[in-house]
Steps between C-alpha positions, in 0.01 A plus 500: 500500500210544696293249293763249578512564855107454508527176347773411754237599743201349348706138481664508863193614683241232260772219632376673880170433417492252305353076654804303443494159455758399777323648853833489684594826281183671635623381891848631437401811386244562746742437758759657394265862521379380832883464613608870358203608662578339834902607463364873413270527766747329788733761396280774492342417870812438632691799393184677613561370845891596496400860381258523828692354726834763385262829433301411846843461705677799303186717555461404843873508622496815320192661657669398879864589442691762371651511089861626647620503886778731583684384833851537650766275436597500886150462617533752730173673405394797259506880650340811413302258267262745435756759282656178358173360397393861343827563327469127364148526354662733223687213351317426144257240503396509877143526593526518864689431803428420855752404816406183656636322834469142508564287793439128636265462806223334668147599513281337759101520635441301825683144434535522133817635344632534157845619380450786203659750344466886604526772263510848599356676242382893362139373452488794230766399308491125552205431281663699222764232494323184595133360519468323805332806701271513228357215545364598849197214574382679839613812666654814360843579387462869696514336778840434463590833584311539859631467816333252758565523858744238570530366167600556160271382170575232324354343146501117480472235225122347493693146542693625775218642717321152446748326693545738774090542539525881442265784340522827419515722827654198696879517693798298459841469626803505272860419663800627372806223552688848501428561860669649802794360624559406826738382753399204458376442134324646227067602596338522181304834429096433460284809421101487449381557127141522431371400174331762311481283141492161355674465115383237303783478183414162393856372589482287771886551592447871515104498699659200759869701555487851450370795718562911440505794752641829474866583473507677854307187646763282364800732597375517878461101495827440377698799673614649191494850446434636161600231309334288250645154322386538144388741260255359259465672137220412241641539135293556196589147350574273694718305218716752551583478862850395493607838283306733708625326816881583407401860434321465890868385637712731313266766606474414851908478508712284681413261787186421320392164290171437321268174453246457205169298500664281249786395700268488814276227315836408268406112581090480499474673188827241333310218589160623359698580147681150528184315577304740201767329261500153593074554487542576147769230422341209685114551402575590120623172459122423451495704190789325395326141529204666340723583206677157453061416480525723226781321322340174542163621335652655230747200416168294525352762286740486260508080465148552467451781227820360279251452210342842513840665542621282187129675272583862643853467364387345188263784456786774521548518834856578642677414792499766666108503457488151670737592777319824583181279526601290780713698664159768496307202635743474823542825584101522496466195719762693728299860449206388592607306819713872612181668438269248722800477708491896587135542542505208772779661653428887532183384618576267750760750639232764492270307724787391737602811545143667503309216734800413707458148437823366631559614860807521682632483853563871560794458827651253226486644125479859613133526305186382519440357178703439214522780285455475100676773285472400118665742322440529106868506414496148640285381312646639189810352497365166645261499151821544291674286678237215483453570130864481443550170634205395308646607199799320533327180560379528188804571268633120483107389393467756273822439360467126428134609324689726254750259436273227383509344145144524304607278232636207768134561701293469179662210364312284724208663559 
């Protein structure tokens, strides 16, 4: 058996090498590994691209919000948050907890003004949960603790003190459109915040739009009294969110609802799988024109080598011997492009992603640069998938080979 197969070897890959006397053989073939290659490599880079762009947006809209928010179905605010947020931190799978209050307002130094987002948070148990305050670029998170005469501290996004003109240690004025009312109409609320840290999280929605003080600040600029909007949980895996957040509302009993990071992001991360699939179906139609190269080399192949097919089969070989031959020859042809094909591609991913060499708009794409994740498993199934179709390009050749007459061939040779 194995001194068969060798021979089957020995032929296939001599027909490889071998100067034929009809050149456009040698062009097919050459193209058709230079088109495998090319269909490989697309789909490599490209699904190298989608895996960066998902893992950099999961990881990042991860880091900044919470796995599971617990919030009231009235939206009337959470009480004695703290004992709720203690007794809920026993439910399996939670890492940690913290209460949050998020409101809508504006934040403005001098003539400059930008509308944000303000989160009250427990500066302590906020970075347990999230990564944003982590990511402090100037100042220090301690600071969000003090008490300034006439002002409260408050961390900014590195985009968002840009366009206001502000550094660490400067003051700004956020207004509340929950104001006082009046006989007359509603007078916004304003309070004095001075900025005691810049966060830098990479995300430019998150650095231009979001700010953080502490809970009291937040209470005292909104007028509510020991209340928060949200308690945010961090679970062990966060695949697993929607399970552990039903155990969070039957826990936290009625008048309560849960969200999840997956139905928070339920639409970015549909159209990354959605565009990951039509990647893969719309650039491995290269491999398939690099297979129907195949076919025509090895029909070609097979006109060509009709007289030594007819002198193996005279000499005792059998069909099968014939068709394993040819259909060996394709499959190399397809091999080697998928091998060529992968090198190219892990390594031009490598140096994207290592060099940066494709930069993006940041207040646009969210990132700087586009992001290249090649994961092996990719690339296994993308070999056997490109070796596959290879294959079967080869079966109707390597069929007709098997099939031909020696005695007809010799007759009139």
């Amino acid at each position: 058996m194995m001194a068969r197969m060798n021979f089957e070897f020995f032929v296939a890959f001599r027909y490889l090498r071998a100067k034929r006397r009809q050149a456009a053989i040698s062009i097919i073939t050459v193209i058709s590994v230079l088109g495998v290659m090319a269909g490989v490599c697309a789909l490599v880079i490209s699904l190298a691209v989608n895996n960066g762009f998902r893992e950099e947006l999961e990881s990042r809209l991860l880091g900044a919000t919470a796995n599971i928010n617990l919030v009231r179905t009235e939206n009337d605010g959470i009480r004695d948050f703290d004992q709720l947020s203690a007794r809920l931190a026993h439910v399996p799978h939670v890492v940690a907890t913290a209460p949050s209050l998020y409101e809508e307002l504006l934040i403005s130094k001098g003539s400059r003004a930008q509308g944000v987002v303000l989160k009250g948070v427990d500066p302590a148990q906020e970075v347990k949960v999230g990564t944003l305050l982590q990511h402090l670029r100037e100042g220090s998170l301690e600071d969000m603790s003090r008490t300034f005469p006439n002002a409260d501290p408050i961390i900014i996004g590195k985009e968002l003190a840009k366009s206001l003109g502000v550094y660490v240690g400067d003051t700004v004025m956020a207004t509340s459109p929950q104001g006082y009312l009046t006989p007359l109409e509603v007078v916004p609320k304003t309070r004095h915040f001075r900025v005691v840290g810049v966060f830098d999280s990479g995300f430019y929605d998150f650095d231009a739009t979001w700010a953080f003080t502490n809970i009291a600040a937040a209470q005292r600029l909104f007028d509510l009294a020991d209340v928060v909007s949200v308690i945010e949980f961090k679970v062990d895996d966060i695949y697993h969110a929607p399970e552990v957040a039903e155990q969070i509302r039957r826990a936290a009993g009625k008048g309560f609802d849960t969200t999840t990071w997956i139905e928070q992001n339920h639409s970015l991360f549909t159209a990354l799988r959605l565009e990951r699939l039509v990647t893969i179906l719309t650039i491995g139609l290269i491999v398939v024109v690099a297979a129907l190269n195949i076919f025509i080399a090895l029909v070609m192949m097979v006109m060509e080598k009709n007289r030594d097919i007819a002198m193996l089969m005279s000499m005792g070989a059998r069909q099968r011997q014939v068709w394993a031959i040819f259909t060996i020859h394709g499959v190399a042809i397809g091999g080697f492009g998928t091998i060529l094909g992968l090198i190219l591609g892990y390594g031009v991913s490598w140096l994207g992603n290592a060099y940066k060499l494709i930069p993006l708009q940041a207040d646009v794409y969210a990132l700087s640069s586009v992001p290249f994740h090649a994961h092996p498993l990719d690339g296994v199934w993308i070999a056997i998938a490109a070796i596959t179709i290879s294959f079967l390009a080869t079966l109707y050749p390597s069929l007709a080979a098997a099939r031909l007459n020696p005695v007809e061939i010799l007759r009139y040779e």
